[in-house]
PAKOLDO-395852 format. One record per residue: y, x, z of N, C-alpha, C in turn; residue in three letters. Coordinates in nm, 4 decimals. Each point is the difference from the previous one (the first is absolute). Layout:
<pts>
PT   n_north    n_east      n_up  ca_north   ca_east     ca_up   c_north    c_east      c_up   aa
PT         Y         X         Z         Y         X         Z         Y         X         Z  ALA
...
</pts>
This chain:
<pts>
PT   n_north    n_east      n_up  ca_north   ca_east     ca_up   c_north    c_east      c_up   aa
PT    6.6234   -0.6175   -0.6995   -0.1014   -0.0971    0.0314   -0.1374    0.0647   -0.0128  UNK
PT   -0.0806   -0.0406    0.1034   -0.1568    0.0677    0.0204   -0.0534   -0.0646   -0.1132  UNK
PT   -0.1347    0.0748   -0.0399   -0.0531   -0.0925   -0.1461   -0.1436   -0.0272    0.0828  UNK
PT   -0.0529   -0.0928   -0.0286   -0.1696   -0.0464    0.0361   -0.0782    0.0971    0.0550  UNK
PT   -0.0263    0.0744   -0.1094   -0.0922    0.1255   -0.0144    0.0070    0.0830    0.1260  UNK
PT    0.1509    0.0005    0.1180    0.0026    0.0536    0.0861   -0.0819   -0.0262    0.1094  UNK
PT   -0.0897   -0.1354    0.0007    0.0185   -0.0415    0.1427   -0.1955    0.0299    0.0227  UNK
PT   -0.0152    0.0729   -0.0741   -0.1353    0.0984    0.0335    0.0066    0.0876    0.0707  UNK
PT    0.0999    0.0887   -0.0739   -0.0068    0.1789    0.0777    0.0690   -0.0644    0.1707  UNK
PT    0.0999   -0.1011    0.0094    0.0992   -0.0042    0.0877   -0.1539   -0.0348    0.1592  UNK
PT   -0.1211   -0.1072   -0.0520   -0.0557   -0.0635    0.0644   -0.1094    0.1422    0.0473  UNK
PT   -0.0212    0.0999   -0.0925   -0.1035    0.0969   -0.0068    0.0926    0.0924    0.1242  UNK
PT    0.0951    0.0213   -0.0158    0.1034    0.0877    0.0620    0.0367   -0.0790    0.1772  UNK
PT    0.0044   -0.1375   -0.0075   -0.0135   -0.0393    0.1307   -0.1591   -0.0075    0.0663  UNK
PT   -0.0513   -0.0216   -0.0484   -0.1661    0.0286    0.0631   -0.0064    0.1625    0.0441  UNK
PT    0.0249    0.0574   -0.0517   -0.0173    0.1474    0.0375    0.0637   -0.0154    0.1007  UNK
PT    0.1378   -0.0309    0.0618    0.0807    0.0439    0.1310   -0.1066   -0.0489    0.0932  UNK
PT   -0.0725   -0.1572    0.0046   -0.0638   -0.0553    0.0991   -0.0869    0.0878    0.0624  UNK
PT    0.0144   -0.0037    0.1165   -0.0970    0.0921    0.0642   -0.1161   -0.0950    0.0150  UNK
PT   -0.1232    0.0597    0.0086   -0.1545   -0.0278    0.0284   -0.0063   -0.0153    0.1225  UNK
PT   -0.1080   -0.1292    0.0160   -0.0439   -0.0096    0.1754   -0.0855    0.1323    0.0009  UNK
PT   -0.0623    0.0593    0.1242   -0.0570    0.0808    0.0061   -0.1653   -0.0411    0.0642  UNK
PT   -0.0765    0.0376   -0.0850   -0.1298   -0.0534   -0.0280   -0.0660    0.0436    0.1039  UNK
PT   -0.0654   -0.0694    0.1332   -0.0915    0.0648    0.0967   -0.1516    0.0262   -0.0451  UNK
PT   -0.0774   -0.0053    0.0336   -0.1467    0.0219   -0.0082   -0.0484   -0.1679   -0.0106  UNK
PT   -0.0928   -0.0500   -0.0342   -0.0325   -0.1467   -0.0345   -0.0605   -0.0025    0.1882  UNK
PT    0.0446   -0.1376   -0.0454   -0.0806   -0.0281    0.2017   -0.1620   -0.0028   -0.0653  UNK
PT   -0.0972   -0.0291    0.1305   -0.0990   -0.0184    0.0099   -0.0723   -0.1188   -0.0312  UNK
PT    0.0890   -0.1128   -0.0416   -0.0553   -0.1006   -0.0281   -0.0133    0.0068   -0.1503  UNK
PT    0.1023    0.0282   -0.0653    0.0132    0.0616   -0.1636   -0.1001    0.1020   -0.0162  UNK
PT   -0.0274    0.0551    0.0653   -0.1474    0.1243   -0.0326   -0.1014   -0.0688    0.0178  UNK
PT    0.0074   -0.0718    0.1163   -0.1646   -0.0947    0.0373   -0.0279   -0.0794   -0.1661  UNK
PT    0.1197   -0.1084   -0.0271   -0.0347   -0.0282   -0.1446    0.0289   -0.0098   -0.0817  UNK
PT    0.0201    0.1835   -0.0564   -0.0376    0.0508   -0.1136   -0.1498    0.0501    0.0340  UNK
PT   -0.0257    0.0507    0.0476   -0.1207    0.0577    0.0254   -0.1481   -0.0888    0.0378  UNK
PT    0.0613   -0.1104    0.0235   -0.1289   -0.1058    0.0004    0.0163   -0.0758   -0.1357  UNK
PT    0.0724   -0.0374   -0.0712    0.0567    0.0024   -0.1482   -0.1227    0.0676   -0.0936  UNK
PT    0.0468    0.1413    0.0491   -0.0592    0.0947   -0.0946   -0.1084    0.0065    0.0163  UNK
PT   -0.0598   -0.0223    0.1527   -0.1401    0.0212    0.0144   -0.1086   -0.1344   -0.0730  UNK
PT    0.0575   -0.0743    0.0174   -0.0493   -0.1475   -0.0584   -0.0209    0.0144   -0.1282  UNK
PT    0.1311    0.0412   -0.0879   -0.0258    0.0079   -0.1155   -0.0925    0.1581   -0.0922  UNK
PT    0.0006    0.0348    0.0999   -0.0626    0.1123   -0.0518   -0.1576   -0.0258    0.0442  UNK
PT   -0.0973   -0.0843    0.0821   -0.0952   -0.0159    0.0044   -0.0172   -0.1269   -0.0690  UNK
PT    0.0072   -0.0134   -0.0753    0.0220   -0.1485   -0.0745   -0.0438    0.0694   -0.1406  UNK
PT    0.1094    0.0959    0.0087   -0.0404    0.0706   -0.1568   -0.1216    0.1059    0.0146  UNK
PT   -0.0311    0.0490    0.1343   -0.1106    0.0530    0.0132   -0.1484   -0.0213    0.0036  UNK
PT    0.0268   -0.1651    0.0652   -0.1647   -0.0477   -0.0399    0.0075   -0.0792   -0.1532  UNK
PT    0.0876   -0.0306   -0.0439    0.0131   -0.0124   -0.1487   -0.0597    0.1077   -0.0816  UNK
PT    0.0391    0.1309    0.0374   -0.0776    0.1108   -0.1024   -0.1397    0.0354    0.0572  UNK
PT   -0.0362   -0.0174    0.1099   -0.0704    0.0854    0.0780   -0.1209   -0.1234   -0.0237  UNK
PT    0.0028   -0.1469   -0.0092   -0.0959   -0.0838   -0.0646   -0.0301    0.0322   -0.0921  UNK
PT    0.0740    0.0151   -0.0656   -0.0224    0.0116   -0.1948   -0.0838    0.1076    0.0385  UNK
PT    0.0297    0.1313    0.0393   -0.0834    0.1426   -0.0005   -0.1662   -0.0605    0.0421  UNK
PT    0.0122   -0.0814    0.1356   -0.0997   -0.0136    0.0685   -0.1232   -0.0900   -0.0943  UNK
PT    0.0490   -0.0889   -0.0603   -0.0805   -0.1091   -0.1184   -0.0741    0.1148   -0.1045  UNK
PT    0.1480    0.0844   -0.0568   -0.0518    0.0702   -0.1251   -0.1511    0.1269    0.0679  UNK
PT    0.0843    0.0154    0.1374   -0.1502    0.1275    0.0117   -0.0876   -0.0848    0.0480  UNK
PT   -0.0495   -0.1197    0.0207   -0.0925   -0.0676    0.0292   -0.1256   -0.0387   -0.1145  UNK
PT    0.1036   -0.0703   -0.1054   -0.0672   -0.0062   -0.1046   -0.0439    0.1515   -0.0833  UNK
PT    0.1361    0.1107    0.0049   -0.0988    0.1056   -0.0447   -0.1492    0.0419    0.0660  UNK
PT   -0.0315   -0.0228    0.1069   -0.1340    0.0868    0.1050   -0.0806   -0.1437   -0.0367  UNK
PT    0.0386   -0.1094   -0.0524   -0.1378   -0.0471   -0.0131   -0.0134   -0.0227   -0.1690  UNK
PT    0.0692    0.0342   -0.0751   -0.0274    0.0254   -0.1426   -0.1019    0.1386   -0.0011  UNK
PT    0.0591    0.1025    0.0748   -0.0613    0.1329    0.0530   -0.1233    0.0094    0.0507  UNK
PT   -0.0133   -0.0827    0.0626   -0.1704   -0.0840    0.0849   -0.0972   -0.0420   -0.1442  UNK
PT    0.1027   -0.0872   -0.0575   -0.0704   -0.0592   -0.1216   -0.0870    0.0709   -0.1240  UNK
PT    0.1365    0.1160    0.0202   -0.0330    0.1041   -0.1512   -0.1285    0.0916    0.0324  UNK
PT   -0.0120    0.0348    0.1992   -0.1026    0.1106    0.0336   -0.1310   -0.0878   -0.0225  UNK
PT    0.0101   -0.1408    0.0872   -0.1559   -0.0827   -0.0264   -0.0079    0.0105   -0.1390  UNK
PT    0.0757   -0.0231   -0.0963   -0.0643   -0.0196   -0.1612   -0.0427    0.1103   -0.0121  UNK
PT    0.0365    0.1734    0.0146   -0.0716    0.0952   -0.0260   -0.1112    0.0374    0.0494  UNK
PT   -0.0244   -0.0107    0.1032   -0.0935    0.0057    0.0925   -0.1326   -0.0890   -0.0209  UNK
PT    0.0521   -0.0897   -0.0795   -0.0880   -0.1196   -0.0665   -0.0641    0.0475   -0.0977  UNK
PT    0.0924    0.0566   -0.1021   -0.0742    0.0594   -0.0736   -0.0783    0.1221   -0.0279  UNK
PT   -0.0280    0.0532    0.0757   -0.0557    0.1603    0.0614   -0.1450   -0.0520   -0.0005  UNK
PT   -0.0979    0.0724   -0.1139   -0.1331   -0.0668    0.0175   -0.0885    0.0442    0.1348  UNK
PT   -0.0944   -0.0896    0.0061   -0.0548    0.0888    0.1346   -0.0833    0.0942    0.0163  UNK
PT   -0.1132   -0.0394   -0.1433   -0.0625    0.1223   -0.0364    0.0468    0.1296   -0.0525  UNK
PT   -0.0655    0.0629    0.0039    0.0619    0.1666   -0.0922   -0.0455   -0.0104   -0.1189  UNK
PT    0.0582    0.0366   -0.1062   -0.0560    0.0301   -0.1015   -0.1202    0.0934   -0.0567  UNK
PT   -0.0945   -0.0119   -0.1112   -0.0774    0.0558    0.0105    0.0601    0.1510   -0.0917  UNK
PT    0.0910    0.0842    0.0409    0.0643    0.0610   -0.0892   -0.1395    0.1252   -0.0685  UNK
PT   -0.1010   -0.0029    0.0104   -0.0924    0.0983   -0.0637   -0.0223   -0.0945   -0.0594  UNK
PT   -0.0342   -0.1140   -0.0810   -0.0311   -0.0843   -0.0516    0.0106    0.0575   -0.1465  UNK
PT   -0.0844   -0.0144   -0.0996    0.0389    0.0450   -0.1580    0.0186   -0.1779   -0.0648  UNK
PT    0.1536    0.0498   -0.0275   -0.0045   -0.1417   -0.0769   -0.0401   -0.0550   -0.1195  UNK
PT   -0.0253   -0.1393   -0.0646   -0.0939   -0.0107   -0.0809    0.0041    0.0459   -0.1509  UNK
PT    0.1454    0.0106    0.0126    0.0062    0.0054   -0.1616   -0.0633    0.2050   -0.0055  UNK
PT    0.0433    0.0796    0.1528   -0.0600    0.1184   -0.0626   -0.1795   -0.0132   -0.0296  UNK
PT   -0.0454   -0.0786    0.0987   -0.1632    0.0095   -0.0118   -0.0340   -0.0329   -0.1438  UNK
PT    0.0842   -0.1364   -0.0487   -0.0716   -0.0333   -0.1349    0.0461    0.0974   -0.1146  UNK
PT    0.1168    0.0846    0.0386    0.0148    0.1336   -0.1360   -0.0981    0.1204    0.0524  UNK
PT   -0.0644   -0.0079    0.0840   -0.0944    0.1073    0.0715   -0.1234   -0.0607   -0.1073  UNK
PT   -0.0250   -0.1004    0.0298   -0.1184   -0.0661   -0.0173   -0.0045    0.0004   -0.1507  UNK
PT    0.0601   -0.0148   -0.0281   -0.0018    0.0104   -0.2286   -0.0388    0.1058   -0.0417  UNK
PT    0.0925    0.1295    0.0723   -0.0450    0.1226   -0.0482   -0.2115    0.0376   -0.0710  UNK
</pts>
């Protein structure tokens, strides 16, 4: 008498004899959509990243705008009087 345990290898062992259909090339309608599939979903995820990029370098060039006017702001307009003797030397001049 067969025991249980047999009726694995027996089912593994008939699948192997079955022969395979033989696989042609996909028609043209199966390529048309996968490929409009893919194209869809792949520009979907492209203006998804490509916004984000576009926002973030937007706000960087006008933080960038922001940071040059503040320096530029502060740049005096006159020159300094750099021959100038400053006061504390005149008044140790002046004690002597």
């Amino acid at each position: 008498m067969k025991t249980k345990d047999d009726f694995l290898p027996r089912l593994f062992r008939a699948a192997s004899r079955v022969r395979r259909p033989a696989c042609g090339p996909p028609s043209f309608a199966l390529k048309a959509r996968v490929l409009a599939a893919w194209r869809s979903d792949s520009a979907a995820e492209r203006d998804g990243v490509l916004g984000f990029l576009r926002v973030g370098l937007g706000l960087a060039s006008i933080l960038m705008l922001v940071i040059i006017a503040l320096s530029l702001r502060s740049i005096p307009k006159d020159p300094a009087d750099e021959l100038a003797m400053p006061a504390a030397v005149l008044n140790l001049a002046l004690l002597d």
